[in-house]
N, C-alpha and C positions, 0 to 999 in steps of 0.2 A: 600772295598776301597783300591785300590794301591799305590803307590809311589807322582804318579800320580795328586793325587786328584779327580780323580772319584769317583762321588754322593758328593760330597761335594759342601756346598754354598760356593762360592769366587768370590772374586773381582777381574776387569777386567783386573788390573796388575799381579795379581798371575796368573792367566790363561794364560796373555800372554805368565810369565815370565816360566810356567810349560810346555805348552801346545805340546801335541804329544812327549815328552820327553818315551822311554822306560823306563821298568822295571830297577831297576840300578840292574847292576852286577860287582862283586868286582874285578877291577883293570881294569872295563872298563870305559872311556869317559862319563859324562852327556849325552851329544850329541854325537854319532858315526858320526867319518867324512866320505867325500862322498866315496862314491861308484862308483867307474870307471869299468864297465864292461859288454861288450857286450855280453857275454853268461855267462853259468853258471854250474858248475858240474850239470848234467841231468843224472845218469843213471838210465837203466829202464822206465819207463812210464813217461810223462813228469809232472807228479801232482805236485803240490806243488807252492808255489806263486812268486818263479822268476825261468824264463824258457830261456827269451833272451830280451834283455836291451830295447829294443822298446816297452816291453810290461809293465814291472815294473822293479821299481828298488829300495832297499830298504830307499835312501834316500827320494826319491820322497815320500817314504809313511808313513815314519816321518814326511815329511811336510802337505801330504794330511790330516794325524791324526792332526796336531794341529791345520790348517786352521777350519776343521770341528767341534773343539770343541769352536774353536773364533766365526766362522758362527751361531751354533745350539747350546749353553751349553746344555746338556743332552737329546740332541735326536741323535736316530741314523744317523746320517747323515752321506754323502760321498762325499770327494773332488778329484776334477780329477784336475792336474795341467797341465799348458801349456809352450810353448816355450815362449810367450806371451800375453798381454791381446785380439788383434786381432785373436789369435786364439783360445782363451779360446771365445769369441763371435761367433766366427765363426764356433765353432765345435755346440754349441746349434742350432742356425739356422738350419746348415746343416745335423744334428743327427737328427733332429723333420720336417724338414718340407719336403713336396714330392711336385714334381708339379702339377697344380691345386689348390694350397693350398693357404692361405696368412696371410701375416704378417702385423701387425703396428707396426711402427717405430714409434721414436721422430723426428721432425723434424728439431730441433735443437738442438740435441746429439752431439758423440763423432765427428770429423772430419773424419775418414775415414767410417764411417755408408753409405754413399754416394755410396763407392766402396764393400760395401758389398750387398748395393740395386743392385747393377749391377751387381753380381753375380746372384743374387736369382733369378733376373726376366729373364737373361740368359735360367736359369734352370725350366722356367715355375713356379715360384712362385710371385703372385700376392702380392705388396709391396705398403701398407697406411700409411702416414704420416700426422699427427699433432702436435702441439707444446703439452711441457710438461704440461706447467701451467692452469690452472682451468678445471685441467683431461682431459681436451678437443680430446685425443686420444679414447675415449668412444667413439665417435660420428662417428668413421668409425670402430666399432669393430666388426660390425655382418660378421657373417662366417667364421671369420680367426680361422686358426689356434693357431697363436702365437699372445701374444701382449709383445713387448720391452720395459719397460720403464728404463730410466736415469734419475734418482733425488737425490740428485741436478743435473740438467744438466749440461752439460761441452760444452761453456762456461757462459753459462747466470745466471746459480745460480737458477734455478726457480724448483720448486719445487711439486709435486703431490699426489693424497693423495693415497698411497701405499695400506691399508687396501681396500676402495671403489673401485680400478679399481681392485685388486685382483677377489673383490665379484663379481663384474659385468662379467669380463672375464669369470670366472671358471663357472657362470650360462648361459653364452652362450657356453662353451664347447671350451674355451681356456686355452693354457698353460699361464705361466707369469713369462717371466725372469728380473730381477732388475741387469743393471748395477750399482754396488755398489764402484765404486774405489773412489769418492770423498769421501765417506761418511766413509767408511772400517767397519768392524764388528762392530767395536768401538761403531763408530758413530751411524749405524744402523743394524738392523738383518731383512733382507728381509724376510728369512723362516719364523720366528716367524710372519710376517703380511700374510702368507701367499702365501705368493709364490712360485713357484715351484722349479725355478732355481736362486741363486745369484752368479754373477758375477762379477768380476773385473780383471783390468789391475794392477799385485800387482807391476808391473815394480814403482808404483808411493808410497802412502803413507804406503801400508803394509809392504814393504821393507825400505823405506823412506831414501836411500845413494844414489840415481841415478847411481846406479852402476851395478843394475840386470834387464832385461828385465824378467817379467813372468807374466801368467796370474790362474786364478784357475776359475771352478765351483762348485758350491756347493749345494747338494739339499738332501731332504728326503726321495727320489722315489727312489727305487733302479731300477726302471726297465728305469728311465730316464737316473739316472746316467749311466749304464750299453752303452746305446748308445750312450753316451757322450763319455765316454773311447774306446768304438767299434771304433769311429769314431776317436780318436786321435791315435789310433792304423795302422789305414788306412793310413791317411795323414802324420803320424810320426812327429807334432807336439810339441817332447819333452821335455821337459828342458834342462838341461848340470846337470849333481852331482853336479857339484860347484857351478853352480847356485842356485838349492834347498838348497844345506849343506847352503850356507850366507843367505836365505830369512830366511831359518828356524833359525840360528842365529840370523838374525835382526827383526823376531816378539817379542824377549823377553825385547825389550824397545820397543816394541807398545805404549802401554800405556803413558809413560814417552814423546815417541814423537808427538801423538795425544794428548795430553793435553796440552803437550807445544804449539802446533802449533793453538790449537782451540783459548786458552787463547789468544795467541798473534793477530792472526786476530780479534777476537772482538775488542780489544785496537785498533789496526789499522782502524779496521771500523769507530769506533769510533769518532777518530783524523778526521778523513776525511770528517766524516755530517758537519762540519764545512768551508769544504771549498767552495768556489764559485769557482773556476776555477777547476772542477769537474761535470759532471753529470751521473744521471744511477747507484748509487753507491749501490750493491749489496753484502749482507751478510746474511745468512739463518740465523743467530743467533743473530742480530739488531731487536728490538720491533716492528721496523719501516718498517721491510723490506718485501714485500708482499708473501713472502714464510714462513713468522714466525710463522703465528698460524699455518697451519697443518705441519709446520718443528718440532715444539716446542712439539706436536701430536706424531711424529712417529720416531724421532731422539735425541739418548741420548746426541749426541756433533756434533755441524754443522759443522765441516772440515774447511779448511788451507786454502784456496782460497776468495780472496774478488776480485770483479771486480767493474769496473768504466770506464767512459768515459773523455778522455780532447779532449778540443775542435779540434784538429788536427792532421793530422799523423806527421807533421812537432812538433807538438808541444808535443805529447807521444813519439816522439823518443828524444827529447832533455830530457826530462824529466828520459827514462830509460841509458841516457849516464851518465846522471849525478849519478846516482845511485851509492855505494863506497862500500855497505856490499848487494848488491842484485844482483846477476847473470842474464845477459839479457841471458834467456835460456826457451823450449819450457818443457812441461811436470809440475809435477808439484805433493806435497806432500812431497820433501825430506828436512832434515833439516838444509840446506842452502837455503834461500828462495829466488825464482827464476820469475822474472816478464819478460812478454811481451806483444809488440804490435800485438793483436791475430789476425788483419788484415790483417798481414802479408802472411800468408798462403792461403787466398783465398777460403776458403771453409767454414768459420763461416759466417754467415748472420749479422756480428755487425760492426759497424760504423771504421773510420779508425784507432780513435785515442782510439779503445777499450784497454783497460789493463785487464791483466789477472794475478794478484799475488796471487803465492802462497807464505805463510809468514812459515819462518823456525824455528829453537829453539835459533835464535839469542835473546839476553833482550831487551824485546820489547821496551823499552824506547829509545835503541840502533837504531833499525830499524825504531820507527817512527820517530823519528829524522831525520833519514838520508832520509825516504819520505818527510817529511816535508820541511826539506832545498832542494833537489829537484825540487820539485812541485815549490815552490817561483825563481829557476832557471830558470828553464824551461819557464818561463812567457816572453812575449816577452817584 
């Protein structure tokens, strides 16, 4: 056992608050700050594990180490980081699939999945689509390659059973990557149900300042991983040092801001079964909400985000003006909590006056208050 806490049982706050930290050494940093440099003393043969900054760089691999011990507690695991979460998605797809090949998608995932189907089918790879909820992406799995899922989905909340479409994929001779950014380690561990690849956009709750774009993969296959980094090595994908030094900084209040934010959406969900000038009101963590029993199954804490419907665009945009402690802003997981009208954008399949909150470490009594009086403004 080191410094570390390697082989030891802990909790998911000391983990966070340890996690990929080095060896200490005296009169060095907890955390060594980033590392700015595009080559690196080489002489002689080029061994050794920093050669030239597109390839590694030692910050990035403080954070790949702690992501991988948040991902996997005590399996080998390996994390490759990204410029961001579309290209942390973007490198799986295009590391695994050849053409001729094919993939299932969600079809009511992330907003830009859309323009990554247009890449694939460019490239001769055949792209199936179904909705998340009641697994229903089984029913076009045969042959493919890969199968996508996103649970909770972004934006609808719904939710799939992680373990069962694992089994079914893997016995027809597919991979299975899990976008995991709503739900973060925290919430859930793809690997442990299975999976082969977990993924997220950490630009959202694993960083949780809205101030880093980044994305990671994370997996047990070293021979997957391996063409996951082949491939971020090609496209140069990378992060910035100053971007990894802060992510790796802001995992060590994980914990502190996934609890805060889970706590507070439930309360918020809560407040809002109540009201009639609402419909559609969605929270994986509500007794009531048709993602609960297998959320309740396969997720330790159901994530920041609650969504709902009011009856109009006219009538969700009065309602996010009035808003005083909530940012009309898109994105979502940091701890200022940030709602929109997700119609806006054009590429979600939801009603006009869909809302899409994600709730912050503001006291929750604070913020549903300020929904509360809202909502009754907003009213015509």
């Amino acid at each position: 056992m080191n410094k570390r806490g390697d082989g030891m049982s802990i909790g998911d706050g000391t983990r966070a608050v340890r996690a990929g930290l080095p060896d200490p050494v005296k009169y060095e940093p907890t955390l060594p700050g980033p590392v700015f440099a595009a080559h690196y003393h080489l002489p002689g043969e080029p061994a050794g594990p920093y050669t030239y900054g597109r390839d590694e760089n030692p910050t990035w691999t403080h954070l790949e180490r702690a992501i991988s011990e948040l991902e996997a507690p005590g399996e080998p695991a390996e994390t490759v980081v990204f410029a961001s979460g579309m290209a942390a998605i973007s490198a799986v797809a295009f590391s695994q699939l050849r053409a001729g090949d094919a993939i299932v998608l969600p079809d009511d995932g992330y907003q830009a999945l859309p323009l990554l189907r247009e890449r694939l089918e460019a490239y001769g790879v055949t792209v199936r689509t179904a909705p998340t909820a009641a697994d229903a992406q089984l029913h076009v799995l045969e042959g493919a390659r890969l199968l996508w899922i996103e649970t909770p989905s972004n934006p609808g909340l719904d939710v799939c059973d992680i373990r069962r479409l694992v089994r079914e994929a893997h016995a027809a001779g597919a991979l299975v990557a899990v976008d995991n950014t709503l739900a973060t380690p925290l919430g859930q561990r793809p690997l442990e149900l299975g999976a082969d690849f977990s993924v997220a956009s950490d630009t959202k709750g694993m960083t949780g300042h809205g101030d880093i774009l980044l994305g990671h993969v994370t997996s047990v296959n070293p021979e997957l991983t391996a063409g996951v980094r082949r491939w971020r090595k090609v496209v140069g994908a990378i992060p910035g040092p100053m971007e990894a030094w802060l992510a790796h900084r802001s995992l060590a209040t994980l914990q502190l801001r996934v609890d805060r934010q889970c706590a507070g959406a439930l309360i918020l969900a809560r407040a809002l079964e109540a009201r009639a000038d609402i419909d559609g009101l969605r929270y994986p963590g509500l007794p009531g909400d048709p993602s609960y029993r297998i959320a309740s199954q396969q997720m330790r804490r159901f994530g920041s985000v609650v969504s709902f419907v009011l009856p109009d665009r006219e009538w969700a945009e009065r309602f996010l003006d009035g808003l005083l402690l909530v940012d009309d802003a898109t994105s979502f997981g940091g701890v200022r909590s940030t709602a929109e009208r997700r119609g806006r954008w054009g590429g979600d399949a939801v009603p006009e006056g869909f809302i899409r909150f994600s709730v912050g470490a503001e006291d929750p009594e604070d913020l549903v208050a300020d929904v509360l009086r809202a909502l009754d403004e907003a009213a015509p």
